[in-house]
C-alpha positions as CSV (number, residue, x, y, z in Angstrom):
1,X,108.4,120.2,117.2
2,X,105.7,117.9,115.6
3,X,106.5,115.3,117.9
4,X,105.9,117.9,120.7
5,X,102.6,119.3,119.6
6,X,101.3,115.9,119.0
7,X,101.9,114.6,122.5
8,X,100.8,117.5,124.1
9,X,97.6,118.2,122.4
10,X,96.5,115.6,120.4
11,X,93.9,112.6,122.1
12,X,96.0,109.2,121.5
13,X,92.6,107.3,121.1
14,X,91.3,106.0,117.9
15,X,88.9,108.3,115.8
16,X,90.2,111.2,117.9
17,X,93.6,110.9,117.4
18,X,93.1,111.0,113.7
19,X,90.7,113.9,113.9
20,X,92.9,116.2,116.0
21,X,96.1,115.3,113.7
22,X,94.0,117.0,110.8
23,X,92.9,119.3,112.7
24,X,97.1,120.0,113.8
25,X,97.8,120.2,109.3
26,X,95.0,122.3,109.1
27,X,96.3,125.2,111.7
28,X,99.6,124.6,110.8
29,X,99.1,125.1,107.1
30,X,96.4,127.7,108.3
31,X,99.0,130.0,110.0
32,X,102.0,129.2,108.1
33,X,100.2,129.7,104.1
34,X,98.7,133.3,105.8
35,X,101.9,134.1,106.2
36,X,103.5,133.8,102.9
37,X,100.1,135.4,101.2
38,X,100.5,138.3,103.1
39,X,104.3,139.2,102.4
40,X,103.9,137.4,98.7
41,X,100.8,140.1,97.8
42,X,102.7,142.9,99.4
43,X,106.1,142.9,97.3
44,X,103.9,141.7,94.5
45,X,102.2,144.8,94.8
46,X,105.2,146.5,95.0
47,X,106.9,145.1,92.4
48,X,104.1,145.2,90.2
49,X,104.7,141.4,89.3
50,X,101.9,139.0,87.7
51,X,104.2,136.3,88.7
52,X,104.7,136.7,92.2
53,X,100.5,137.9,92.3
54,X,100.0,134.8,91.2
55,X,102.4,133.3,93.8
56,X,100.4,134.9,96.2
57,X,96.8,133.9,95.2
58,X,98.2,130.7,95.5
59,X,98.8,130.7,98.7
60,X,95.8,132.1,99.8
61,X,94.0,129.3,97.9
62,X,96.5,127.1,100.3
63,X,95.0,129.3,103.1
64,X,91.7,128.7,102.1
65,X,92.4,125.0,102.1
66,X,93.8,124.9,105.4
67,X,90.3,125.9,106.5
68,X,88.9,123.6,104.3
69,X,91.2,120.6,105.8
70,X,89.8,121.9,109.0
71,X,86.6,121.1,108.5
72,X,86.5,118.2,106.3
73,X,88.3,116.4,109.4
74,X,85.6,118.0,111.5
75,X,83.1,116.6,109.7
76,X,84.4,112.9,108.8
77,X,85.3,112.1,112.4
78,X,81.1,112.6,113.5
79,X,80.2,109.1,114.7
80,X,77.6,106.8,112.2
81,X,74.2,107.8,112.8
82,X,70.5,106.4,111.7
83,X,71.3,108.9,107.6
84,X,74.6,107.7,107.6
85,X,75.2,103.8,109.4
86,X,78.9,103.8,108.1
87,X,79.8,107.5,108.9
88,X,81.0,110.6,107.7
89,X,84.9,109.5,106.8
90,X,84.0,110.3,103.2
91,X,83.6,114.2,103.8
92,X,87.4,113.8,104.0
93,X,87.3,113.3,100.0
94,X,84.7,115.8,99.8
95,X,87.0,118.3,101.0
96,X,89.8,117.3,99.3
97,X,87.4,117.6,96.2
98,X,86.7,121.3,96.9
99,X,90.2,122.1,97.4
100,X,91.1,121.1,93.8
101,X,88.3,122.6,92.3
102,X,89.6,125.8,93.7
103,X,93.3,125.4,92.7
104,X,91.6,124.6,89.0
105,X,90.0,127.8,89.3
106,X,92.7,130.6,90.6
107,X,95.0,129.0,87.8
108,X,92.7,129.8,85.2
109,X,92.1,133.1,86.3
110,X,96.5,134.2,86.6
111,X,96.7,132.0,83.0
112,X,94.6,135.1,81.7
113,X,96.4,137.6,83.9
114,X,99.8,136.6,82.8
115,X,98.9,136.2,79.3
116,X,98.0,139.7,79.4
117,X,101.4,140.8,81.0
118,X,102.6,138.5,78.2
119,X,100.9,141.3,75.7
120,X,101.5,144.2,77.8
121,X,104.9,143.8,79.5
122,X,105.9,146.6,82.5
123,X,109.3,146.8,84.3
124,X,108.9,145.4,87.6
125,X,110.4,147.1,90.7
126,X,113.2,145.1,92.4
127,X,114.1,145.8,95.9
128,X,116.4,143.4,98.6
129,X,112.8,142.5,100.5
130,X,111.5,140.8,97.1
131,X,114.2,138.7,97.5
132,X,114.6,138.2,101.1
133,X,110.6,137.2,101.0
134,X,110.9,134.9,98.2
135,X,113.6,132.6,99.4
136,X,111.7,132.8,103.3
137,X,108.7,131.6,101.4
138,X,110.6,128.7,99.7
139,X,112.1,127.7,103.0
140,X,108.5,127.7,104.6
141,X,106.8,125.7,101.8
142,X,109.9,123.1,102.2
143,X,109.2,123.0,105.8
144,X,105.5,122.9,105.2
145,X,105.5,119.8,102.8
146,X,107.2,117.7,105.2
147,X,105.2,118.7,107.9
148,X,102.1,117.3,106.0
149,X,103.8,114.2,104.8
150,X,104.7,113.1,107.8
151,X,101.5,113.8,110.0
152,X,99.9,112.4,106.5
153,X,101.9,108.9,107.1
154,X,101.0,108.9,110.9
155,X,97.0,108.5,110.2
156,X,97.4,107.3,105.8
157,X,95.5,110.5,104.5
158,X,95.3,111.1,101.3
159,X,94.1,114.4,101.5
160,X,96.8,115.2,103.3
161,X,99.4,113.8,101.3
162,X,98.3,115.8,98.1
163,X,98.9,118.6,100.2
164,X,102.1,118.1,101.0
165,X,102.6,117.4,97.3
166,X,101.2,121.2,96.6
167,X,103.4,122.2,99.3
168,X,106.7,120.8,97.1
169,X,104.8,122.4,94.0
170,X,104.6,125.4,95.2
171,X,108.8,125.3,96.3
172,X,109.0,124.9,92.6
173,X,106.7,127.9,91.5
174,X,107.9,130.3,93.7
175,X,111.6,129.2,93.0
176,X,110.5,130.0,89.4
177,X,109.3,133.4,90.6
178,X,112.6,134.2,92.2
179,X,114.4,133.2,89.3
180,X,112.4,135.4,86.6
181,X,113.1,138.4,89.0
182,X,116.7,137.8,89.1
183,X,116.8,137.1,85.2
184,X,114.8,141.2,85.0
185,X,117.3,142.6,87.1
186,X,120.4,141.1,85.9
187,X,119.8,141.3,82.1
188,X,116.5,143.5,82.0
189,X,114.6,141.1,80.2
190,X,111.0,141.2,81.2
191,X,110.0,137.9,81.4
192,X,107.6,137.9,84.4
193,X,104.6,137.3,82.4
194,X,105.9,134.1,80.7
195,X,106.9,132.7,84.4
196,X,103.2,133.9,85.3
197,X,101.9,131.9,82.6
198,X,104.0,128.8,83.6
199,X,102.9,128.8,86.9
200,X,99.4,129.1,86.5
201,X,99.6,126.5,83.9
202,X,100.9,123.9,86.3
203,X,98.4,125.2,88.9
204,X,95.7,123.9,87.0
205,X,97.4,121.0,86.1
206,X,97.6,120.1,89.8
207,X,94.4,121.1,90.1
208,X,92.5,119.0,87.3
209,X,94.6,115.9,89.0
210,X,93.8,116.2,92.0
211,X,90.0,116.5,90.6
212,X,90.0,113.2,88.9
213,X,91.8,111.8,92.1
214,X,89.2,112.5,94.8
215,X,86.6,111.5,92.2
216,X,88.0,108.2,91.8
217,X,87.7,108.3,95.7
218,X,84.0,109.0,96.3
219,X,83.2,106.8,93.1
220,X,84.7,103.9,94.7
221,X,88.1,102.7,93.2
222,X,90.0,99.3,93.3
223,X,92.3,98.9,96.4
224,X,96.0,99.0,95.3
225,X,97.6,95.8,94.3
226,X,100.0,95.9,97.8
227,X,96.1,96.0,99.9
228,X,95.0,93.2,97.6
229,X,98.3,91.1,97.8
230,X,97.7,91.4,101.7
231,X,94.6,90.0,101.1
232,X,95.4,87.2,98.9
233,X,97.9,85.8,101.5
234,X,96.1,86.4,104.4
235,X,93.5,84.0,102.3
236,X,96.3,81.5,101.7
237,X,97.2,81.1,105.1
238,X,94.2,78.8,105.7
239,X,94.9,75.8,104.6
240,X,92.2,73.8,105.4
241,X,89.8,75.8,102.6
242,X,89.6,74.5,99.4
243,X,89.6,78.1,97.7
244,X,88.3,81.4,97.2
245,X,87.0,83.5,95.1
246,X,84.8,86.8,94.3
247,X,86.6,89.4,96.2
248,X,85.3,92.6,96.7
249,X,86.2,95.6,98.6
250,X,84.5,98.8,99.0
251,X,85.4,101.8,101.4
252,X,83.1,104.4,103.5
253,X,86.6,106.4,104.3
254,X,90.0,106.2,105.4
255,X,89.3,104.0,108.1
256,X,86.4,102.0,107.0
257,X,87.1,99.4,104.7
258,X,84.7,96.5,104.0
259,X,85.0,93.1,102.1
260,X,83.2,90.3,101.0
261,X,84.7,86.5,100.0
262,X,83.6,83.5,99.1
263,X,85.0,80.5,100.6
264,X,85.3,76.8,99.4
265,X,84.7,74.2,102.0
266,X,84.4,70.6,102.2
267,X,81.3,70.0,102.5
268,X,81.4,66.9,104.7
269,X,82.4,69.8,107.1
270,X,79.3,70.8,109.7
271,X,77.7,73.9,110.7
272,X,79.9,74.1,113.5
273,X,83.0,73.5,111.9
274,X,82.4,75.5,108.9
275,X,81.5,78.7,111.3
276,X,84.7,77.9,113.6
277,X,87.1,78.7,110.3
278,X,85.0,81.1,108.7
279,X,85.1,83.6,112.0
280,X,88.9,83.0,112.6
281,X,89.7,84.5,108.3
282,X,87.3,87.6,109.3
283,X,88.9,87.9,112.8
284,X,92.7,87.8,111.4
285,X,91.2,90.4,108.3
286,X,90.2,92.5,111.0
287,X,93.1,92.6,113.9
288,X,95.9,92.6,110.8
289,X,95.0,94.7,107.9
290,X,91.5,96.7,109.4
291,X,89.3,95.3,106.9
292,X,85.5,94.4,107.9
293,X,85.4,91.0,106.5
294,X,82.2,88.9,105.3
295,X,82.7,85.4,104.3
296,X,79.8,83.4,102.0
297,X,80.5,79.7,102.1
298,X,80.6,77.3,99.1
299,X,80.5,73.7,100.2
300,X,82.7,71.1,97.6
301,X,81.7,68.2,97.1
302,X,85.5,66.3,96.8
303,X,84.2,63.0,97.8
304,X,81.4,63.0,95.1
305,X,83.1,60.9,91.8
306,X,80.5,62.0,89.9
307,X,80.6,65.7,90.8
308,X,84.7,65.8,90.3
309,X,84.6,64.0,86.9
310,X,81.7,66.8,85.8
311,X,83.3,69.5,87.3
312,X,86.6,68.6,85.5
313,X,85.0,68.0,82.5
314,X,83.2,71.2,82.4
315,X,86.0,72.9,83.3
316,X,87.9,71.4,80.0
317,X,85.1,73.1,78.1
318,X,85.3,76.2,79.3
319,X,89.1,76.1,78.6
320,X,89.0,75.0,75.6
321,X,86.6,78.0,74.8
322,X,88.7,81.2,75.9
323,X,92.0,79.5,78.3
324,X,91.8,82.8,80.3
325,X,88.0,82.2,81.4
326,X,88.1,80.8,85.4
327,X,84.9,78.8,86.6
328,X,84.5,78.5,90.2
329,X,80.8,77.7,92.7
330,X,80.3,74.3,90.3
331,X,76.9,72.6,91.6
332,X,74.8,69.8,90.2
333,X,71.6,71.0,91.4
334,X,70.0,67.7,89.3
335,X,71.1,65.2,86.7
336,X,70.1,67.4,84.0
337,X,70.7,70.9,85.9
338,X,74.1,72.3,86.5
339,X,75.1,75.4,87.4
340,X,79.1,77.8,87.9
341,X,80.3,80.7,87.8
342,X,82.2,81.7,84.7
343,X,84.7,85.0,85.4
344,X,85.6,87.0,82.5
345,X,88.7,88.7,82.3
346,X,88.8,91.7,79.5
347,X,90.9,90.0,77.5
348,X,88.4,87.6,76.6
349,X,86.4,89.2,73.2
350,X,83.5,87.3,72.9
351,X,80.4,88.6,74.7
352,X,78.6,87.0,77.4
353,X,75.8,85.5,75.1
354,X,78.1,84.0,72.6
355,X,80.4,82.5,75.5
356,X,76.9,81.2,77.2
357,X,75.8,79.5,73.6
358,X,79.1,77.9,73.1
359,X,79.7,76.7,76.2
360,X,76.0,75.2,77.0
361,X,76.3,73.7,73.2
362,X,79.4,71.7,73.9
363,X,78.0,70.7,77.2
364,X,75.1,69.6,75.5
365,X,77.2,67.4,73.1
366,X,78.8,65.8,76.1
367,X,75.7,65.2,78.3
368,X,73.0,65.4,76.1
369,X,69.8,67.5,77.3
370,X,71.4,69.6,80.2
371,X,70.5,72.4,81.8
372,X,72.7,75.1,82.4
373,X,72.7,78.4,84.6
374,X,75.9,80.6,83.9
375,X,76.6,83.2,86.1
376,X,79.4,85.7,84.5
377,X,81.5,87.7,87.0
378,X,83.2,90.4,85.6
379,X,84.1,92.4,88.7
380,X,87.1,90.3,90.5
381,X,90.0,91.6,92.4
382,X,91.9,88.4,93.1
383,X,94.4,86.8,90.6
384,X,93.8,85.1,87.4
């Protein structure tokens, strides 16, 4: 069926074909979570049930969402303009954001409702349709969470993969509901307001995740280590570089990844040469993993004797000061002026002024008056 409605009315182009399979979850999840509200609120009513109330809130705050999802794909998939040069993909966060906040808030609300029932406990009123709607609702949400999780893995949402992840939550909530009205009617033990209290509980657990989760997103988080291991290969491929170092990578949005690399070249290399390598690592970054690739280049000097014995020498130093400090960029910018880059991993206690004194202190020992410019890195993505 997905398949079908995919084909038939969603653009295969690009941007568009990402929009419109958002647009798909969103009226899918739009129609089908409507659906369960209305027949959950009605035999909660019924029933008088706090547990299957708050069953049914929660599925209009999975209604609600829908729209939400609606529009937060609406809104990402507007083209760059001259406010916003790398587009709107990061409204798709935004409305992931407001989604949570919402979940966060209905579970607080039913956590007070059922602790009242808790307090005040009432008979509820069991009939065949409870039942009957319960279980259709559990067969829905099932069919609902792999709906999402598989339109989700056909354009890599993340917004739409914590949905289908509600989706399976809520299987588990209602199945809990379902449960506590069999336990009443079986053994008459009114336990409705304890599964209320459960359920809202894990509601705003879910929530408060799913908070800290998008806000990672619109902060700016580091890639996963699979995206970086890509990376690192796709770098090693290129044999005729020296090295590379000072990765970064920052997204505008699902689809809009950039990076930045510095490159070690020979630097007997010319312009020409150097330009000629540097466009094909950008170009492969691009066409295989979708990354918008910048490449600074650092020219080596590996036929210098004198650079290679200082630059080996310095780096001795630096070891013997913390063994998990790196140095990479190494220039003598005079006889007495040197400069590197010194990258500081967090396992290395001393602070940037004390690993500056000692290390310029032992230079000076070795060289005598030297100058030396330090540059401490304390952002890297690439391996130790």
């Amino acid at each position: 069926m997905l398949k079908m409605l995919i084909e038939k009315f969603i653009p295969k182009n690009g941007e568009n074909h990402r929009t419109g399979i958002g647009q798909l979850a969103g009226v899918l999840g739009f129609l089908s979570n409507a659906i369960l509200f209305l027949g959950k609120f009605m035999i909660g009513l019924t029933a008088g049930s706090v547990s299957i109330m708050a069953d049914a809130i929660n599925s209009l705050t999975d209604t609600i969402s829908s729209i939400l999802t609606l529009v937060g794909f609406k809104i990402a998939a507007k083209p760059a303009d001259k406010e916003h040069p790398y587009g709107h993909e990061r409204f798709e966060y935004i409305s992931g954001f407001l989604i949570s906040l919402l979940m966060t808030f209905v579970g607080l609300q039913f956590l007070e409702a059922s602790f009242e029932k808790i307090l005040q406990p009432e008979n509820m009123k069991l009939g065949w349709l409870v039942f009957v709607i319960l279980v259709l609702s559990i067969v829905i949400k099932v069919w609902q969470s792999r709906m999402y999780h598989r339109l989700a893995d056909t354009i890599q949402s993340k917004t739409l993969k914590a949905t289908s992840q509600d989706s399976l939550n809520d299987v588990l909530t209602t199945f809990a509901v379902l449960l506590s009205a069999l336990v009443e009617l079986i053994t008459g033990w009114r336990v409705d307001g304890y599964v209320g209290f459960v359920i809202a509980a894990y509601i705003i657990y879910s929530g408060i995740k799913m908070v800290r989760e998008f806000i990672a997103e619109l902060l700016g988080q580091r890639p996963t280590e699979e995206e970086l291991a890509q990376m690192n290969d796709l770098l090693g491929e290129f044999s005729e570089i020296l090295g590379y170092h000072d990765l970064l990578v920052h997204n505008y949005g699902p689809q809009k990844r950039f990076a930045s690399v510095h490159i070690e070249v020979d630097d007997r290399w010319n312009l020409n040469e150097a330009h000629d390598v540097i466009n094909q690592i950008e170009k492969e970054f691009w066409e295989r993993l979708e990354v918008d690739l910048v490449c600074h280049i650092d020219p080596v000097a590996v036929q210098n004797q004198v650079y290679q014995e200082k630059k080996e020498a310095v780096e001795v130093i630096v070891a013997n000061v913390d063994g998990n400090l790196r140095m990479h960029d190494f220039r003598i910018l005079s006889p007495n002026r040197l400069s590197f880059d010194l990258v500081v991993p967090r396992s290395v206690s001393l602070t940037d002024q004390e690993l500056r004194d000692t290390i310029l202190l032992k230079i000076q020992q070795r060289y005598g008056n030297q100058a030396v410019e330090i540059t401490f890195d304390h952002n890297y993505l690439l391996p130790e």
